[in-house]
C-alpha positions as CSV (number, residue, x, y, z in Angstrom):
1,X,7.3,41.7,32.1
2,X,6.6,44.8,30.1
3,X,3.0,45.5,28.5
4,X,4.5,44.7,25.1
5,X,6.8,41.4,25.7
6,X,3.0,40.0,28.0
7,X,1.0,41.1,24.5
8,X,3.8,39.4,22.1
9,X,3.2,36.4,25.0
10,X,0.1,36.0,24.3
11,X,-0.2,36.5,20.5
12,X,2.6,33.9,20.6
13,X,0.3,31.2,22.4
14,X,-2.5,31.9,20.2
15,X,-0.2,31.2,16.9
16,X,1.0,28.0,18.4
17,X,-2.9,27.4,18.9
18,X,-4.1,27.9,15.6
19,X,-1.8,26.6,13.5
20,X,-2.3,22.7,13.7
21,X,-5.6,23.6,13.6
22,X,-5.3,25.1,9.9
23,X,-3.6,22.1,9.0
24,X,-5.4,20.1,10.2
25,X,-8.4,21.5,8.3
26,X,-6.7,21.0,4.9
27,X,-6.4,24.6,3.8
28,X,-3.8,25.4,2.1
29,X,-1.2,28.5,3.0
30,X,-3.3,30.5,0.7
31,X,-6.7,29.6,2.3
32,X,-7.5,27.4,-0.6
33,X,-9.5,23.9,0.1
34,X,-6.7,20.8,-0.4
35,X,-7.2,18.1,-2.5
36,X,-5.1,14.8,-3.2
37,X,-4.4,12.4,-6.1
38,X,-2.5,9.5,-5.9
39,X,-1.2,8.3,-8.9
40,X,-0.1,4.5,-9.3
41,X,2.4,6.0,-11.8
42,X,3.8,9.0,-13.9
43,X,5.5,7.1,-16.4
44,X,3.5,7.1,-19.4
45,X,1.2,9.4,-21.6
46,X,-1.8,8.2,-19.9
47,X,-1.1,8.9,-16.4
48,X,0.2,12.0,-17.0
49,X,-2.7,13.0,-19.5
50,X,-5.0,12.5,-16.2
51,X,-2.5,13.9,-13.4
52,X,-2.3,17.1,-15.6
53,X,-6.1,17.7,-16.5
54,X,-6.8,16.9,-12.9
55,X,-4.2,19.9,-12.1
56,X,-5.6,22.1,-14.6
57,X,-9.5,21.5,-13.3
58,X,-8.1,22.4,-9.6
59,X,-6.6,25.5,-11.3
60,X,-9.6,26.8,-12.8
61,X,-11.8,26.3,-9.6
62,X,-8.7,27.7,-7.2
63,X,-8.1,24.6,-5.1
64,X,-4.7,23.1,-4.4
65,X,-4.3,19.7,-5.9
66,X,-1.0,17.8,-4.3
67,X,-0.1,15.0,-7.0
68,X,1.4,11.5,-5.8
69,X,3.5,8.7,-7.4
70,X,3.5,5.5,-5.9
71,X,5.9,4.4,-8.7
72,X,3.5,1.4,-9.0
73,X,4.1,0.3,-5.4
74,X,1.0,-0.2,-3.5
75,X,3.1,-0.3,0.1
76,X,4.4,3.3,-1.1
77,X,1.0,4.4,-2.0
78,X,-0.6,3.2,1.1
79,X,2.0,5.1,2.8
80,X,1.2,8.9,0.7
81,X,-1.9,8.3,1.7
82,X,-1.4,7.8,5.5
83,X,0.9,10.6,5.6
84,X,-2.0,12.8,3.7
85,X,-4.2,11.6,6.4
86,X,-2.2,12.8,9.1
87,X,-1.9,16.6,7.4
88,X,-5.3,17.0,6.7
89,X,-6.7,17.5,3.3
90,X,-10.5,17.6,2.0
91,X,-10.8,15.6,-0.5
92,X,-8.7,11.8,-2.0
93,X,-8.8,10.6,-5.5
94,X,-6.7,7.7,-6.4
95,X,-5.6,5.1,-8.8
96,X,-4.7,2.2,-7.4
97,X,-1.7,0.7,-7.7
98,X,-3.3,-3.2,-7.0
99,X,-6.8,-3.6,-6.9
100,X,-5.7,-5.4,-3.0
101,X,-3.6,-3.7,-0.4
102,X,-5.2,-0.1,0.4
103,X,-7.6,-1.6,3.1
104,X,-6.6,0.2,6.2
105,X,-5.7,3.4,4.2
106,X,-9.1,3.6,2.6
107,X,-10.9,2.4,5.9
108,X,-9.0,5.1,7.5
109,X,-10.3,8.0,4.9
110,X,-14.1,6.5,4.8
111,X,-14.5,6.6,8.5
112,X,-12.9,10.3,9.2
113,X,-15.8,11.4,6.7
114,X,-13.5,12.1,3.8
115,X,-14.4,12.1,0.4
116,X,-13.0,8.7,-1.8
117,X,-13.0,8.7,-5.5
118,X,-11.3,6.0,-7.6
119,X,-10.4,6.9,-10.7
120,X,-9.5,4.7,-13.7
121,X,-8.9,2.1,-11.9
122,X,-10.8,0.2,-8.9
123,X,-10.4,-1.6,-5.5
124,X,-11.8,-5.1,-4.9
125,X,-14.5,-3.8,-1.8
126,X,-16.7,-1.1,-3.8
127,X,-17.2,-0.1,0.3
128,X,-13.8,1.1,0.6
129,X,-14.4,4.8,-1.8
130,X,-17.4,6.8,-2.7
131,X,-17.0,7.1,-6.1
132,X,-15.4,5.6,-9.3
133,X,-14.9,7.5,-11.8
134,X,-13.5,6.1,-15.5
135,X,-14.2,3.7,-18.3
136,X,-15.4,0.1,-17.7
137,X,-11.8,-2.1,-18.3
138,X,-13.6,-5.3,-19.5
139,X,-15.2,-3.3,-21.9
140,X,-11.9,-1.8,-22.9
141,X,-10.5,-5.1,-23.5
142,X,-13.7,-6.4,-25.6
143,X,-13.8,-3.5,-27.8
144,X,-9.9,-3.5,-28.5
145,X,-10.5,-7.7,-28.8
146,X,-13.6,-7.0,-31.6
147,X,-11.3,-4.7,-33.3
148,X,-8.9,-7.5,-33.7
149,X,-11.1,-9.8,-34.7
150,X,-12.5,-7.8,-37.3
151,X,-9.2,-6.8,-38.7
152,X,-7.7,-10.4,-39.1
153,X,-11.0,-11.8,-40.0
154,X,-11.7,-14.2,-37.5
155,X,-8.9,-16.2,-37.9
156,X,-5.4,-16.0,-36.5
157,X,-2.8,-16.6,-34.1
158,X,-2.5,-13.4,-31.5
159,X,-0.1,-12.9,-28.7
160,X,-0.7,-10.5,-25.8
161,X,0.9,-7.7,-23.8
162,X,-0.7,-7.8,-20.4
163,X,-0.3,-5.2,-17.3
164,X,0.6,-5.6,-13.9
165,X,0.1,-8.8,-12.0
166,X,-2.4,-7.4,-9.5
167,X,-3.7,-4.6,-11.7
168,X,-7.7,-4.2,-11.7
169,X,-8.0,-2.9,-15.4
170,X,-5.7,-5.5,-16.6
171,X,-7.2,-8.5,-15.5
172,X,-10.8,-6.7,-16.6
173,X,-9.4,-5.9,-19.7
174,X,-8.2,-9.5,-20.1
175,X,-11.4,-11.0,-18.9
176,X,-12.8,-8.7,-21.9
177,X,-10.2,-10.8,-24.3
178,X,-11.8,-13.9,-23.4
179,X,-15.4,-12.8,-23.0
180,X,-14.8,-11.6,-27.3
181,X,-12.8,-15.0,-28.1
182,X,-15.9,-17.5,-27.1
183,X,-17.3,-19.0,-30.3
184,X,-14.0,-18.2,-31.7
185,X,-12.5,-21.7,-32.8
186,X,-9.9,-20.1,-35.2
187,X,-8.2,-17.8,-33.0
188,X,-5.9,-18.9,-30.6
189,X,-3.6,-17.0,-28.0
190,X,-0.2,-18.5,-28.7
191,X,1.8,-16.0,-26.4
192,X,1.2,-13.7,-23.8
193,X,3.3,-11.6,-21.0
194,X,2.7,-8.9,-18.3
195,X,5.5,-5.9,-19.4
196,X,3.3,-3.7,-16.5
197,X,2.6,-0.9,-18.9
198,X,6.5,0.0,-19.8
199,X,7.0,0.4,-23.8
200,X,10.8,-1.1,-23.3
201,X,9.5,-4.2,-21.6
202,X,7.3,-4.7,-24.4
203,X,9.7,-4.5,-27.0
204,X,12.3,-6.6,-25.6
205,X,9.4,-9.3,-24.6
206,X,8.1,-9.2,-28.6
207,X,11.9,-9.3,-29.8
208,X,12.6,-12.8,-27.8
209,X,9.1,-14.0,-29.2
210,X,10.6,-12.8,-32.6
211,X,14.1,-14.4,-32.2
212,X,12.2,-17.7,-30.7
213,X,10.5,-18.4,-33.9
214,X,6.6,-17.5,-32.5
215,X,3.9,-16.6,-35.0
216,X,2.0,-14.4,-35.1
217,X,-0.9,-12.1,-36.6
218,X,-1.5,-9.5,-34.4
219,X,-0.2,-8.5,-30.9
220,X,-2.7,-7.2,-28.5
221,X,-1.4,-4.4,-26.1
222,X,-3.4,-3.2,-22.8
223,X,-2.0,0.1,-22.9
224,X,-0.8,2.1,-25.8
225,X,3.1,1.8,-24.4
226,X,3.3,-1.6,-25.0
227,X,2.0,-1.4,-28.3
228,X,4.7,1.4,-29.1
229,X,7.2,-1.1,-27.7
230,X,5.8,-3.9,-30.0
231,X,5.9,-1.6,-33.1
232,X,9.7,-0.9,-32.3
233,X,10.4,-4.6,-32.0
234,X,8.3,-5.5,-35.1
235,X,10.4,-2.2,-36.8
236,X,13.8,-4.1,-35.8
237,X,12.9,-7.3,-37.1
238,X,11.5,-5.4,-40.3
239,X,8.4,-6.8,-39.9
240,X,6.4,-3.6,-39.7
241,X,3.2,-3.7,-41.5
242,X,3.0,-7.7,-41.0
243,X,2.2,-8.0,-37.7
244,X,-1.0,-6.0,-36.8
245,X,-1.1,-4.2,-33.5
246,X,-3.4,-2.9,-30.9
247,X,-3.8,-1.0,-27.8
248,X,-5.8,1.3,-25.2
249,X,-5.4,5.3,-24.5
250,X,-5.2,6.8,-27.7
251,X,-2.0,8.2,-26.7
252,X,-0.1,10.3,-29.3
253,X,2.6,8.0,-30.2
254,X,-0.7,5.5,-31.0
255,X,-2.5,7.9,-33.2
256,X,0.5,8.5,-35.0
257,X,1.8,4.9,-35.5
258,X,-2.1,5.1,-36.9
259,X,-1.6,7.2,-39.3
260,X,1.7,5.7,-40.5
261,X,0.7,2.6,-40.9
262,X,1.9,0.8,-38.2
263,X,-0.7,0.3,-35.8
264,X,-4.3,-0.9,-36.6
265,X,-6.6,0.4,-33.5
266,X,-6.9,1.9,-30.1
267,X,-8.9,2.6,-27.9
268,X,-9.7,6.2,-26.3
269,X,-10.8,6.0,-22.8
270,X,-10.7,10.0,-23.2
271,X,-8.0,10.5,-20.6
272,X,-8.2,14.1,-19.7
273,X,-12.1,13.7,-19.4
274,X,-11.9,11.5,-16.6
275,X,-9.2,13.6,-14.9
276,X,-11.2,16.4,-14.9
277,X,-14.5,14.7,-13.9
278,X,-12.8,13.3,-11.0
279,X,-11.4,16.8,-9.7
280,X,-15.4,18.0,-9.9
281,X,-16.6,15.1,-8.3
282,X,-14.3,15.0,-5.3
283,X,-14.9,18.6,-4.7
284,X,-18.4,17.9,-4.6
285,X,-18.2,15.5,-2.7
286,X,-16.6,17.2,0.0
287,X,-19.5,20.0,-0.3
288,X,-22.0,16.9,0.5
289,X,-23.5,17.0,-2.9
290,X,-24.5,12.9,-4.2
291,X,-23.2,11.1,-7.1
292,X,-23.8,7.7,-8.0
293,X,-21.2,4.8,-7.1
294,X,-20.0,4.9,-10.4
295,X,-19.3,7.6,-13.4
296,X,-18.6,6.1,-16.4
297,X,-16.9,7.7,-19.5
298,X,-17.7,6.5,-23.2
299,X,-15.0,5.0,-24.9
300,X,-14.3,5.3,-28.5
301,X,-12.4,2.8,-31.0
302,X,-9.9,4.7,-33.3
303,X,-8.5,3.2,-36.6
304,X,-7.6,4.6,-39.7
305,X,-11.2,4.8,-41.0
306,X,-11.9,7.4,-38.7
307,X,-9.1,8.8,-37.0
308,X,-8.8,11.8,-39.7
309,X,-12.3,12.7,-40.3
310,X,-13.3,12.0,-36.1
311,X,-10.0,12.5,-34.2
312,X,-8.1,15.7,-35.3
């Protein structure tokens, strides 16, 4: 073998050497540390609103983020995060797509060292991540639940657009609901459904409650799509205006519906906030800085008293 073909040899061995290794580190191509967030879903305003600021915060501080959709399967998420496991990144943040199911995944991450940070939404074993990072869900639900109250003045019949079976800020947000009704004698849930976030689910769900005959004074939404969805069956029915409606995100379609008239409140969990707080705390994390368990962000209720003067 010639002096050349022996050197190319043994550059050759040394490439083969190195690059698991580099993988295997979680730098990216570039050299840039890689993060992860898995998503539950991109379907809506809200989960993009948090994907996309969490992008733009990895931007500014030149790290790779690699976005997941689980497409609100919590097999399928479990899975993006084995297979993130295996190539090596530095730091996780996820929303859950169940608050159960993401045991071994999460066991897996916590014992290799890796840096855990829930965000939005939570796990039942606070063991299983380092961080949470979002609003408090049973406050959600109380302060869209007061708003309610306020606005039909203490008395009325509501009906109720839940989440996901399984989800951990739906049921908090609905343990909210009931937390606000106590000492409430003259309002009664008369109705209630999961349509799992989706703004068509929602509408077709209110339109059979609409066709059935069921009364109603407001409809209480857990997330801003189903209230959009409620607003468009409500529109159909020509209803709008009689039926008050609520929800949670703030998303533009809700500020809008606001401002015309068809929708009474929501509440801001200031999306892009937590997004962004998440990205700084996972990368901190990974640098062996300490947070606390939990990072709240302040939520804000939006109605038409204050949604031109506090919300432009």
């Amino acid at each position: 073998m010639s002096t050349k073909a022996h050197i190319k040899s043994i550059l050759l061995v040394i490439l083969l050497t190195l690059v698991p290794t580099l993988a295997l580190t979680g730098c990216s191509e570039k050299g840039q540390p890689r993060y992860a967030l898995c998503m539950s879903h991109l379907t809506n305003h809200f989960t993009n609103t948090l994907a996309s600021a969490a992008r733009a915060r990895a931007n500014e501080l030149d790290v790779e983020l690699i976005v997941m959709d689980a497409q609100q399967d919590t097999a399928r998420q479990a899975g993006q995060i084995e297979t993130l496991l295996q190539d090596g990144i530095d730091g996780l943040m996820i929303e859950p797509a169940a608050a159960a199911g993401l045991e071994s995944v999460l066991r897996q991450a916590m014992a290799s060292g890796l840096p855990v940070v829930l965000v939005t939404q939570r796990v039942d074993d606070p063991t299983l991540y380092d961080c949470y990072v979002g609003t408090d869900a049973r406050v959600s639900g109380q302060l869209e639940l007061s708003a309610c109250l306020e606005a039909i003045e203490y008395q009325g019949d509501l009906a109720v657009l839940r989440g996901p079976v399984g989800s951990q800020a739906a049921d908090a947000r609905y343990q909210g609901y009931r937390t606000e009704l106590i000492g409430q004698p003259n309002v009664r849930i008369v109705a209630e459904l999961n349509a799992d976030w989706n703004a068509d689910r929602a509408e077709t769900i209110v339109s059979n409650w609409l066709l059935a005959g069921k009364q109603m004074d407001a409809i209480v939404a857990q997330n801003d799509e189903m209230a959009i969805g409620a607003i468009k069956a409500l529109r159909t029915a020509g209803l709008t205006g009689s039926v008050q409606v609520f929800g949670i995100d703030a998303s533009d379609q809700a500020l809008q519906a606001i401002r015309q008239g068809e929708m009474t409140a929501t509440i801001s969990q200031q999306t892009a906030l937590q997004g962004s707080m998440a990205m700084d705390i996972c990368i901190a994390l990974s640098r062996e800085e300490s947070f606390p368990d939990e990072v709240l962000v302040q939520q804000i209720v939006i109605n038409q008293q204050n949604i031109e003067t506090n919300w432009n």
